[in-house]
mmCIF file as Biopython writes it, N, C-alpha, C and O atoms, coordinates in Angstrom:
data_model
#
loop_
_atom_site.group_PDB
_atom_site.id
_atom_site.type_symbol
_atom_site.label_atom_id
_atom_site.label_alt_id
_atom_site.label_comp_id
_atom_site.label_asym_id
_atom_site.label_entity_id
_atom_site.label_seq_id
_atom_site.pdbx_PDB_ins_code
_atom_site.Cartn_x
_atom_site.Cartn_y
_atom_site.Cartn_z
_atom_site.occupancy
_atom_site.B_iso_or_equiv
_atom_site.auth_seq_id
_atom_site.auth_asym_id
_atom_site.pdbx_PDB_model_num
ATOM 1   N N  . UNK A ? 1  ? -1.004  -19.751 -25.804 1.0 0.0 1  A 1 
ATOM 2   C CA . UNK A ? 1  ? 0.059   -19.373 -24.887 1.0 0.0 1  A 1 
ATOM 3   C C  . UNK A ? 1  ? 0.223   -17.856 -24.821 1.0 0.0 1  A 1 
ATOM 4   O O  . UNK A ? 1  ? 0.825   -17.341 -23.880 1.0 0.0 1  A 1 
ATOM 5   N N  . UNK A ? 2  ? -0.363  -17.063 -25.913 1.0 0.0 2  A 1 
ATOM 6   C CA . UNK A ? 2  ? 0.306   -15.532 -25.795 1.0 0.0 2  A 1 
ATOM 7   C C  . UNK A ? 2  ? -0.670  -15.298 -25.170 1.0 0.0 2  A 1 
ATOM 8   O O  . UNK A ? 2  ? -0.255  -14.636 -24.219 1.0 0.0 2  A 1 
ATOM 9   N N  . UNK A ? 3  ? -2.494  -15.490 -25.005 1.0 0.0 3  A 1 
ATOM 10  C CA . UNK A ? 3  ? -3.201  -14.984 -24.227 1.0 0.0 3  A 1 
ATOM 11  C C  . UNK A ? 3  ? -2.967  -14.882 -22.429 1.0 0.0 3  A 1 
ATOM 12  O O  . UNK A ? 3  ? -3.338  -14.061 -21.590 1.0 0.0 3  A 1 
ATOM 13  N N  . UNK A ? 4  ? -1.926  -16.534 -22.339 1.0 0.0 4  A 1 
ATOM 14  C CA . UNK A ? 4  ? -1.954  -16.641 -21.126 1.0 0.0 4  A 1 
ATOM 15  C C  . UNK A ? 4  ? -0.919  -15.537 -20.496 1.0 0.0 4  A 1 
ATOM 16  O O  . UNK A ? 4  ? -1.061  -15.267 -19.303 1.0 0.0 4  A 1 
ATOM 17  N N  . UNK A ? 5  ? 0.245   -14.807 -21.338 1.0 0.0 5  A 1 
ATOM 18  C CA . UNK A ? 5  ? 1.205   -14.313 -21.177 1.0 0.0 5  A 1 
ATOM 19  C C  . UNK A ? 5  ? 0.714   -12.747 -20.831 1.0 0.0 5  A 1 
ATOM 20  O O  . UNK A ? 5  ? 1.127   -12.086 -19.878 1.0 0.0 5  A 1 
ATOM 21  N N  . UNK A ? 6  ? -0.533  -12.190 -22.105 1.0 0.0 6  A 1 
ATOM 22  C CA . UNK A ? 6  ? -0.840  -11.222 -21.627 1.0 0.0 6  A 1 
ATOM 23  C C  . UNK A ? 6  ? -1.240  -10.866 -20.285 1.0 0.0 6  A 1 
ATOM 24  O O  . UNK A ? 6  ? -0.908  -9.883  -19.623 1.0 0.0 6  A 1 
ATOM 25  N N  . UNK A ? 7  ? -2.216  -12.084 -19.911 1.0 0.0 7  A 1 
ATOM 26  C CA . UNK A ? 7  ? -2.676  -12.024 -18.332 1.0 0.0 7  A 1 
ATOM 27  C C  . UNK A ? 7  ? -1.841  -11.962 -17.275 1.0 0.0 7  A 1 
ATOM 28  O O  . UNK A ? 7  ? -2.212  -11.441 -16.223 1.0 0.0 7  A 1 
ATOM 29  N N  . UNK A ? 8  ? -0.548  -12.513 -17.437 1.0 0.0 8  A 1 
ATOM 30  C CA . UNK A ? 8  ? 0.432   -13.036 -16.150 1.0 0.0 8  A 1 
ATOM 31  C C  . UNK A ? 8  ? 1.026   -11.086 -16.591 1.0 0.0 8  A 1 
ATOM 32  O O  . UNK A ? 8  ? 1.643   -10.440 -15.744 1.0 0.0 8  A 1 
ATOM 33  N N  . UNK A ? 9  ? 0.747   -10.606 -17.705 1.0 0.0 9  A 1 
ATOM 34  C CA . UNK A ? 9  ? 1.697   -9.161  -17.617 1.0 0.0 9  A 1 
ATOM 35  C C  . UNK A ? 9  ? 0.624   -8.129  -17.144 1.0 0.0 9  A 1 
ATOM 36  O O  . UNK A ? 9  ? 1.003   -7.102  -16.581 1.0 0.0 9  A 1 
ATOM 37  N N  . UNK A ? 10 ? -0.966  -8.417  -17.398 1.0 0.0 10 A 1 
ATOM 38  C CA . UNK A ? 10 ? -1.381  -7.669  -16.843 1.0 0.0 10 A 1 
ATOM 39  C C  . UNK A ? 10 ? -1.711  -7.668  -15.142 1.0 0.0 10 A 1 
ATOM 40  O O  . UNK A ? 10 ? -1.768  -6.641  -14.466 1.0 0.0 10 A 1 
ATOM 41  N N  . UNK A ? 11 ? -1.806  -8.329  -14.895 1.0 0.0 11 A 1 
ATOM 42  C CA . UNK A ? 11 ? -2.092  -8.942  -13.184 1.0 0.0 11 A 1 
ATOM 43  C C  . UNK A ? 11 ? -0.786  -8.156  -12.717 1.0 0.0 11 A 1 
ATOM 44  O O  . UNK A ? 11 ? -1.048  -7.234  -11.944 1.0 0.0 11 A 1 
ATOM 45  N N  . UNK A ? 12 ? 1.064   -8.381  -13.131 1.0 0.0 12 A 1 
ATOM 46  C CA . UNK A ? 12 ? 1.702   -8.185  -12.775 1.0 0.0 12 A 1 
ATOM 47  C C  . UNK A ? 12 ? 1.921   -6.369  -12.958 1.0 0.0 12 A 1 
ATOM 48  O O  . UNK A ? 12 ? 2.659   -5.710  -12.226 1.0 0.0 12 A 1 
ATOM 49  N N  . UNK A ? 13 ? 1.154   -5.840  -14.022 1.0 0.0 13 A 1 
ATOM 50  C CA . UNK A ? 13 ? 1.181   -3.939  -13.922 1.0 0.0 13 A 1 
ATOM 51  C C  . UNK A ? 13 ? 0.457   -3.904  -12.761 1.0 0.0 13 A 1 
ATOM 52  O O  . UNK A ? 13 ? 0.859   -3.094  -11.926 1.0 0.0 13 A 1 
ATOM 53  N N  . UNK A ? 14 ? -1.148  -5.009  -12.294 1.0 0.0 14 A 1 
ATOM 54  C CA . UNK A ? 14 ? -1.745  -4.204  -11.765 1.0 0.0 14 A 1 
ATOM 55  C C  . UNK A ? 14 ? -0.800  -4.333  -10.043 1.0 0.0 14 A 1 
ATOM 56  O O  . UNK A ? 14 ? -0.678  -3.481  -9.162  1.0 0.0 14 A 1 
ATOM 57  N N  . UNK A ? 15 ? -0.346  -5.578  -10.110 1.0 0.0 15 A 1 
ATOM 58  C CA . UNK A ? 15 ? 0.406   -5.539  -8.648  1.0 0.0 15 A 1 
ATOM 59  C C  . UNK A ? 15 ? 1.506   -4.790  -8.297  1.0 0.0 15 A 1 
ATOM 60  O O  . UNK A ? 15 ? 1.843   -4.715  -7.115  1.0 0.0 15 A 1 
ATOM 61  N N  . UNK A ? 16 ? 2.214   -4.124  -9.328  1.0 0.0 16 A 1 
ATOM 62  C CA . UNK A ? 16 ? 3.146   -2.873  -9.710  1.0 0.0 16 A 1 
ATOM 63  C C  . UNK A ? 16 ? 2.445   -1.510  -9.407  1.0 0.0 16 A 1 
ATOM 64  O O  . UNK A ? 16 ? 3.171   -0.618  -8.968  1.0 0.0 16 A 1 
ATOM 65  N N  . UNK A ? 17 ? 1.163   -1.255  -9.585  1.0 0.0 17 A 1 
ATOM 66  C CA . UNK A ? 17 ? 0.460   0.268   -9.380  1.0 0.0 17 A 1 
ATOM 67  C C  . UNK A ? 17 ? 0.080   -0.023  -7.675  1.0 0.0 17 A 1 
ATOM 68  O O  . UNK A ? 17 ? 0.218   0.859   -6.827  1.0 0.0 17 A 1 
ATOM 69  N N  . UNK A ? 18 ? -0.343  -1.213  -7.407  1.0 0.0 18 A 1 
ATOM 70  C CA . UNK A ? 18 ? -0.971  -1.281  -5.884  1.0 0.0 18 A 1 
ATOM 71  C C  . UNK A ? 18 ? -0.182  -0.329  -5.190  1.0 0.0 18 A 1 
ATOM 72  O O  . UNK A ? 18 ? -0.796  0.693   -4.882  1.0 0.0 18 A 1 
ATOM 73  N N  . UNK A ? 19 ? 1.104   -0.389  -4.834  1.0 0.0 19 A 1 
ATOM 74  C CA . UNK A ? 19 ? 1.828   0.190   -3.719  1.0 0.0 19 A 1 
ATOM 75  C C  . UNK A ? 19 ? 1.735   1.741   -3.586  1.0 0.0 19 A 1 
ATOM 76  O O  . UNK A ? 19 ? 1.665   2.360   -2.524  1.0 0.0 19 A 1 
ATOM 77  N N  . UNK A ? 20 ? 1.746   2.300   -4.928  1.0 0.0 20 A 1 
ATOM 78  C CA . UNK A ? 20 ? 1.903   3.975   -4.983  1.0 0.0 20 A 1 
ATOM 79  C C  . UNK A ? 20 ? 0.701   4.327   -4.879  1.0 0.0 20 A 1 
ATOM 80  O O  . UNK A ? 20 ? 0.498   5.482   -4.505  1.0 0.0 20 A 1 
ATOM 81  N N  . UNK A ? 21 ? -0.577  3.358   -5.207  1.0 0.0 21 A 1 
ATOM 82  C CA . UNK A ? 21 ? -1.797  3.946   -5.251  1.0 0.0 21 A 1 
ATOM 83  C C  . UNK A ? 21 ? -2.076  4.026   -3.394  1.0 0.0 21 A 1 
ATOM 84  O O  . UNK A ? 21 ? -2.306  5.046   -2.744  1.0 0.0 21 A 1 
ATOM 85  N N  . UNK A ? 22 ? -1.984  2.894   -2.986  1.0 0.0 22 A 1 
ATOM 86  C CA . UNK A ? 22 ? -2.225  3.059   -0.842  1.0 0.0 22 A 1 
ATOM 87  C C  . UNK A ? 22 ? -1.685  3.585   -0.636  1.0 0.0 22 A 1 
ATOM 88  O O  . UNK A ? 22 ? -2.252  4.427   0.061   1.0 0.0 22 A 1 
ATOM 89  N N  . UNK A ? 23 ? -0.363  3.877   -0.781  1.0 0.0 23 A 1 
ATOM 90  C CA . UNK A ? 23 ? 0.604   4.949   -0.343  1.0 0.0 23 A 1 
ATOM 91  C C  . UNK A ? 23 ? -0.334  6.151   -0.385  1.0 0.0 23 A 1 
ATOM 92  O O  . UNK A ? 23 ? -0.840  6.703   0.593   1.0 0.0 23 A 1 
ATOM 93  N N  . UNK A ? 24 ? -0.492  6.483   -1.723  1.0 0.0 24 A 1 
ATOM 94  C CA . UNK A ? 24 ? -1.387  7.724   -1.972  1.0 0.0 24 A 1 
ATOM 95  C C  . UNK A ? 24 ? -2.519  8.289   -1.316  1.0 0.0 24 A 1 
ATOM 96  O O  . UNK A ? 24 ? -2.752  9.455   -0.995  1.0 0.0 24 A 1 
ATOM 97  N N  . UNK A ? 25 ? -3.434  6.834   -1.124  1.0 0.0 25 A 1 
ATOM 98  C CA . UNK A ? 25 ? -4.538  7.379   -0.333  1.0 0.0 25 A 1 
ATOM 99  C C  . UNK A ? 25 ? -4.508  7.199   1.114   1.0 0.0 25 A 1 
ATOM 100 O O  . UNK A ? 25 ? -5.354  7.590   1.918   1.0 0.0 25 A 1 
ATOM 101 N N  . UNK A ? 26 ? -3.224  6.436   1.393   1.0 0.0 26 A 1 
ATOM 102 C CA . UNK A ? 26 ? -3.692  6.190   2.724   1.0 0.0 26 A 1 
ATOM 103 C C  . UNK A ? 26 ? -2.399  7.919   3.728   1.0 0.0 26 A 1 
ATOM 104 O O  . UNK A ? 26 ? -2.739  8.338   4.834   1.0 0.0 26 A 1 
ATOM 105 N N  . UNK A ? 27 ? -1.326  8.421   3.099   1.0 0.0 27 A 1 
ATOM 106 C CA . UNK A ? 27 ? -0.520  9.233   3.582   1.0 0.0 27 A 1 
ATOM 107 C C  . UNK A ? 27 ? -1.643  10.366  3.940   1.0 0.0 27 A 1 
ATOM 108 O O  . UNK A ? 27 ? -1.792  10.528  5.151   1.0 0.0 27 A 1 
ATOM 109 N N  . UNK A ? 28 ? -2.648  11.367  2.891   1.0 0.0 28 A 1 
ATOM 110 C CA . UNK A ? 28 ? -3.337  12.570  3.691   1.0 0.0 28 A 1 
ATOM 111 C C  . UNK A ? 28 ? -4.307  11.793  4.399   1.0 0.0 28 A 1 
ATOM 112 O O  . UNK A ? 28 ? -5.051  12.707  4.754   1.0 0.0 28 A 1 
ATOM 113 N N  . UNK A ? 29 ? -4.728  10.942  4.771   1.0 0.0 29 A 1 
ATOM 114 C CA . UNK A ? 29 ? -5.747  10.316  6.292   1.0 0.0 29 A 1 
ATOM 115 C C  . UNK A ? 29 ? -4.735  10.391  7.791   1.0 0.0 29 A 1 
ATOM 116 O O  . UNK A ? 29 ? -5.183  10.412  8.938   1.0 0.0 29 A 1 
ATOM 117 N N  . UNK A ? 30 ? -3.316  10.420  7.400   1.0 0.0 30 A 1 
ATOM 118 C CA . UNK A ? 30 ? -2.700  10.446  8.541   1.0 0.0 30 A 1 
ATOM 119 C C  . UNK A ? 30 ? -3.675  11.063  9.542   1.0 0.0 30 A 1 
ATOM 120 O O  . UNK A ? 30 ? -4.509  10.296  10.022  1.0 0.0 30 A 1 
ATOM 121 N N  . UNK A ? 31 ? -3.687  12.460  9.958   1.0 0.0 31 A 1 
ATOM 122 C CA . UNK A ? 31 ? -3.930  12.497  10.833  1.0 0.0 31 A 1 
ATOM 123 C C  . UNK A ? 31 ? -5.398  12.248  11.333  1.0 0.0 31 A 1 
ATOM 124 O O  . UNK A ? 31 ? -5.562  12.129  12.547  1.0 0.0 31 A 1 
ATOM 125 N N  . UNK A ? 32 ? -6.503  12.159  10.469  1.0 0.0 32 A 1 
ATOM 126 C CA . UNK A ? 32 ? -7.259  11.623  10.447  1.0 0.0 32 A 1 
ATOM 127 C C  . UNK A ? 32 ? -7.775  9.768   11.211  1.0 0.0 32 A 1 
ATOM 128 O O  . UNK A ? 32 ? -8.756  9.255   11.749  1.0 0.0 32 A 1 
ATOM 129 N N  . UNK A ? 33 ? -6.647  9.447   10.868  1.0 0.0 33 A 1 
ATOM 130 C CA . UNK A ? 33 ? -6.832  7.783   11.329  1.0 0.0 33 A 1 
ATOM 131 C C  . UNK A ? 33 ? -5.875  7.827   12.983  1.0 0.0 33 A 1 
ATOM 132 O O  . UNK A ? 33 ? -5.982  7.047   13.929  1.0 0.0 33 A 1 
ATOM 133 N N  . UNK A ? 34 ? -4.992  9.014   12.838  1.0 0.0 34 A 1 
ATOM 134 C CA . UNK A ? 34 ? -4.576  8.919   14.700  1.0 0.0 34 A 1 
ATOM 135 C C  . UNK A ? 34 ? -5.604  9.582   15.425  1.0 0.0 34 A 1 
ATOM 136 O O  . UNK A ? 34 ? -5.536  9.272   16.615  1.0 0.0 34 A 1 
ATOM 137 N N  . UNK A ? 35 ? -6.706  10.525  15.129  1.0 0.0 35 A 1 
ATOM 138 C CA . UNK A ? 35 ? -7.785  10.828  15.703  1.0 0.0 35 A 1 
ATOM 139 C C  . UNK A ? 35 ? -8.659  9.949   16.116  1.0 0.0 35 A 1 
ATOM 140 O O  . UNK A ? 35 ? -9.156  9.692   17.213  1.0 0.0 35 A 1 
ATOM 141 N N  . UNK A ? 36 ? -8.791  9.427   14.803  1.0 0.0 36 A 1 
ATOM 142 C CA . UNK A ? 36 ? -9.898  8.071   15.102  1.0 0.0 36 A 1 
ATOM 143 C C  . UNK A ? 36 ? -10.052 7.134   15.767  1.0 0.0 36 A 1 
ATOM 144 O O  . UNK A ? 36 ? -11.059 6.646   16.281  1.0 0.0 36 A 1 
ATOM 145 N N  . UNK A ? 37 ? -8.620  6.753   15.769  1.0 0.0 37 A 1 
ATOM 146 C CA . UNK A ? 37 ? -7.748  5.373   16.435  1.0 0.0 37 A 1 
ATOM 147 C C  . UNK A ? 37 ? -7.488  5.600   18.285  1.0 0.0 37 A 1 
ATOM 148 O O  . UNK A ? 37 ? -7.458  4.830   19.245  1.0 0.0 37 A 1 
ATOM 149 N N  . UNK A ? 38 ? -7.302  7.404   18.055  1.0 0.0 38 A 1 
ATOM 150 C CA . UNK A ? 38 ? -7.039  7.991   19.627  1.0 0.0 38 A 1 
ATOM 151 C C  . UNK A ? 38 ? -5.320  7.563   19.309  1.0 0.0 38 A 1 
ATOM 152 O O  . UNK A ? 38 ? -5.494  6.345   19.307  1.0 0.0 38 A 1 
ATOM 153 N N  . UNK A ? 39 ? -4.548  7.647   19.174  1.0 0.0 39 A 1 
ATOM 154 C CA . UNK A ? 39 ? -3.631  7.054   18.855  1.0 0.0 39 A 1 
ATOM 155 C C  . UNK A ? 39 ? -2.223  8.543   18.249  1.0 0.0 39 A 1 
ATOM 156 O O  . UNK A ? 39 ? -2.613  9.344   17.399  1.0 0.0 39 A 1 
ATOM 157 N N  . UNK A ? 40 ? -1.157  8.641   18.653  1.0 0.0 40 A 1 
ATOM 158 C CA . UNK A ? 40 ? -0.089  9.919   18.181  1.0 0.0 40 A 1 
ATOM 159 C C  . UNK A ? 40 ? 0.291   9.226   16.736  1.0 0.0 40 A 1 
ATOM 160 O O  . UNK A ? 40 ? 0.357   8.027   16.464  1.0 0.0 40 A 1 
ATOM 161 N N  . UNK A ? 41 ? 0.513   10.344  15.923  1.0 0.0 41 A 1 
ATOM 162 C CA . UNK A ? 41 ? 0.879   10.061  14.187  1.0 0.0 41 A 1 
ATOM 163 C C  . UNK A ? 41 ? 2.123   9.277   14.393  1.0 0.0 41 A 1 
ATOM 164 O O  . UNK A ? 41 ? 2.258   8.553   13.407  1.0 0.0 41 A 1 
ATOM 165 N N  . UNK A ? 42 ? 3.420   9.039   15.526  1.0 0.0 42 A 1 
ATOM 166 C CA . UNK A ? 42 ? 4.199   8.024   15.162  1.0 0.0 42 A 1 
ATOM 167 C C  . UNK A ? 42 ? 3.788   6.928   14.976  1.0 0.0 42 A 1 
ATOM 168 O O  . UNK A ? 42 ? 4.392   6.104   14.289  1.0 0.0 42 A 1 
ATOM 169 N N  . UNK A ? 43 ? 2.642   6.704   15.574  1.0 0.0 43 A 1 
ATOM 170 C CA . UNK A ? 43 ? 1.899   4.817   16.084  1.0 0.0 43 A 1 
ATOM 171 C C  . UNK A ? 43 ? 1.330   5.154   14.769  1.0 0.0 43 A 1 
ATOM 172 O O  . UNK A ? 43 ? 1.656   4.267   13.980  1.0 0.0 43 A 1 
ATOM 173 N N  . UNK A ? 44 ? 0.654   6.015   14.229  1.0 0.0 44 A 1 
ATOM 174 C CA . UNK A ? 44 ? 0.482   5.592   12.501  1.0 0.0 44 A 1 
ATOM 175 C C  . UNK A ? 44 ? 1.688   5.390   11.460  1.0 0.0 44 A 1 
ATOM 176 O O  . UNK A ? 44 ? 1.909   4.465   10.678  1.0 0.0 44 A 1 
ATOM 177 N N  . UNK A ? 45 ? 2.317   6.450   11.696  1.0 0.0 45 A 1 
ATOM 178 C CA . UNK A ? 45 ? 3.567   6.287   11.283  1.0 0.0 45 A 1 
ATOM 179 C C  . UNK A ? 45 ? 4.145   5.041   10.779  1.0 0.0 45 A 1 
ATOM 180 O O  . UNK A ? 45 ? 4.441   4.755   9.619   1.0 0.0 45 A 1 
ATOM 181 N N  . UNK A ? 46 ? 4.279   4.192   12.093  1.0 0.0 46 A 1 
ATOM 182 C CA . UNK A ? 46 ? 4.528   2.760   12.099  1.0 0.0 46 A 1 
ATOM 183 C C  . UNK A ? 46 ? 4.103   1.423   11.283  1.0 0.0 46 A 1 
ATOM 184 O O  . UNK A ? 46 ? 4.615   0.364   10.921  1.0 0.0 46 A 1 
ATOM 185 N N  . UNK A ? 47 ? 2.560   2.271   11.189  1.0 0.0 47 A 1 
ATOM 186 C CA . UNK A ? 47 ? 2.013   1.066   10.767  1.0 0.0 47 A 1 
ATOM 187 C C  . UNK A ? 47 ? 2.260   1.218   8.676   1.0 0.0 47 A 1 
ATOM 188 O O  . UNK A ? 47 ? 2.137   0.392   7.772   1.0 0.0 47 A 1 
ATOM 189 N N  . UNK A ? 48 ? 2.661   2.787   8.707   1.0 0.0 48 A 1 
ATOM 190 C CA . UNK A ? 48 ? 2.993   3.089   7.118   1.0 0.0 48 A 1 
ATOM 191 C C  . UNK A ? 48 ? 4.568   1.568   6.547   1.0 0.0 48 A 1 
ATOM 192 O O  . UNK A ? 48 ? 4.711   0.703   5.683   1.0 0.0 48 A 1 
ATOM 193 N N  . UNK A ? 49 ? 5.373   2.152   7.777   1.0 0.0 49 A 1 
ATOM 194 C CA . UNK A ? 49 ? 6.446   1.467   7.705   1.0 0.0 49 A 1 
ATOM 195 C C  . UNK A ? 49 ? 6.190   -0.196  7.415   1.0 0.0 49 A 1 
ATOM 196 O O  . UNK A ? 49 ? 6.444   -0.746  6.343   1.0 0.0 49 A 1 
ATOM 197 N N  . UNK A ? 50 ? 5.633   -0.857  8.605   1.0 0.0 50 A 1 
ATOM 198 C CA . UNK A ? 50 ? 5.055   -2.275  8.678   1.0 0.0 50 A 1 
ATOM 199 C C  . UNK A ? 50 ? 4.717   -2.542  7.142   1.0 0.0 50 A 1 
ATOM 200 O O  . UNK A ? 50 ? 5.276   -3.448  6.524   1.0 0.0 50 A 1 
ATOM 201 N N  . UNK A ? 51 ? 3.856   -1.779  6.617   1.0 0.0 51 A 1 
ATOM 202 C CA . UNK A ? 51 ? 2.759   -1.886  5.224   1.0 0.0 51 A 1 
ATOM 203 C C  . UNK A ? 51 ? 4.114   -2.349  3.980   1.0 0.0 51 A 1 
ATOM 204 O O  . UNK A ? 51 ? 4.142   -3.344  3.255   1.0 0.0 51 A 1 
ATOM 205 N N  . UNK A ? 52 ? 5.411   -0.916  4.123   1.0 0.0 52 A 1 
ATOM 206 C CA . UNK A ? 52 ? 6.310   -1.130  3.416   1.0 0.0 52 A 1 
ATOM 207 C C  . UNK A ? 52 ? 7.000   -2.615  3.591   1.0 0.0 52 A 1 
ATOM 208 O O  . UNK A ? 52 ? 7.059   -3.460  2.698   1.0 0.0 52 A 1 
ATOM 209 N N  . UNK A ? 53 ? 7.406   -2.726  4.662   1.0 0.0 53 A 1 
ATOM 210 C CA . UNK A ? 53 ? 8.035   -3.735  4.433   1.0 0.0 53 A 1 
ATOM 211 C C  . UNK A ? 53 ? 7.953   -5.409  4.358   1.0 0.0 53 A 1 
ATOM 212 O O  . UNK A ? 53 ? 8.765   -6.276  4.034   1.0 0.0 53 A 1 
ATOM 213 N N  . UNK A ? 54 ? 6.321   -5.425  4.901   1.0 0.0 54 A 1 
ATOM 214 C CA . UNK A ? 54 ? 5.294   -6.364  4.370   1.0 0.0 54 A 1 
ATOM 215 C C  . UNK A ? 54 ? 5.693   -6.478  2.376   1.0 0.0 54 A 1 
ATOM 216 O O  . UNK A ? 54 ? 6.261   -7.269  1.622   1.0 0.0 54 A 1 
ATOM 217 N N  . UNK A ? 55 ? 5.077   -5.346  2.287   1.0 0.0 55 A 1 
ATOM 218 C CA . UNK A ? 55 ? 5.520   -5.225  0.802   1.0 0.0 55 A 1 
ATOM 219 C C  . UNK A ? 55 ? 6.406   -5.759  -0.002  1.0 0.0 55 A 1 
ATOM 220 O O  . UNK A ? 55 ? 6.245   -6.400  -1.041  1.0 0.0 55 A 1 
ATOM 221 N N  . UNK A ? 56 ? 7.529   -5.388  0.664   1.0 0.0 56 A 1 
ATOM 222 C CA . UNK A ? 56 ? 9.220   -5.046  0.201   1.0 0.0 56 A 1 
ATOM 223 C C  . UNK A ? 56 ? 9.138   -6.649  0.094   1.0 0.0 56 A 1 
ATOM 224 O O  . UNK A ? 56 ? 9.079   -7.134  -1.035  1.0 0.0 56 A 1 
ATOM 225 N N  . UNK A ? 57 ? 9.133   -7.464  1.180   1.0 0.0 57 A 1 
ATOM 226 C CA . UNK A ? 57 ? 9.294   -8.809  1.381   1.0 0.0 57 A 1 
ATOM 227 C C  . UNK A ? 57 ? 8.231   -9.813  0.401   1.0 0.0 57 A 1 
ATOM 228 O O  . UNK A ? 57 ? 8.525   -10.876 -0.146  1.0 0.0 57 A 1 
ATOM 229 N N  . UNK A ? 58 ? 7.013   -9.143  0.388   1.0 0.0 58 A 1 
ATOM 230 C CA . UNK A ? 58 ? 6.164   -10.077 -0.962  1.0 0.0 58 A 1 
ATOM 231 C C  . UNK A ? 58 ? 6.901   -10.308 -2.132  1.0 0.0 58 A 1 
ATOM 232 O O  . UNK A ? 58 ? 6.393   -10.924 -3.070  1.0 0.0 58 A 1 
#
């Protein structure tokens, strides 16, 4: 039972680091991905927001 406990705590750090780590890499591509996309940084903007609150709600 304690092995299974370690796993359910490690799975749960690593789903705890996910958010700050995309945050991280995905904020300096901003303007990069509205170039790409053809698209103004609010319409990326948006999709930062969407990501959060996708999140927020998991």
């Amino acid at each position: 039972m304690n092995k299974k406990m370690g796993i359910v705590v490690l799975v749960l750090s690593l789903l705890a680091a996910l958010e700050p780590l995309s945050i991280d890499l995905y904020l300096p591509a901003f303007t990069d991905i509205a170039d790409s996309l053809q698209v103004s940084l609010s319409e990326v903007q948006i999709s930062l927001s969407i990501f959060l609150a996708g999140f927020a709600l998991g």
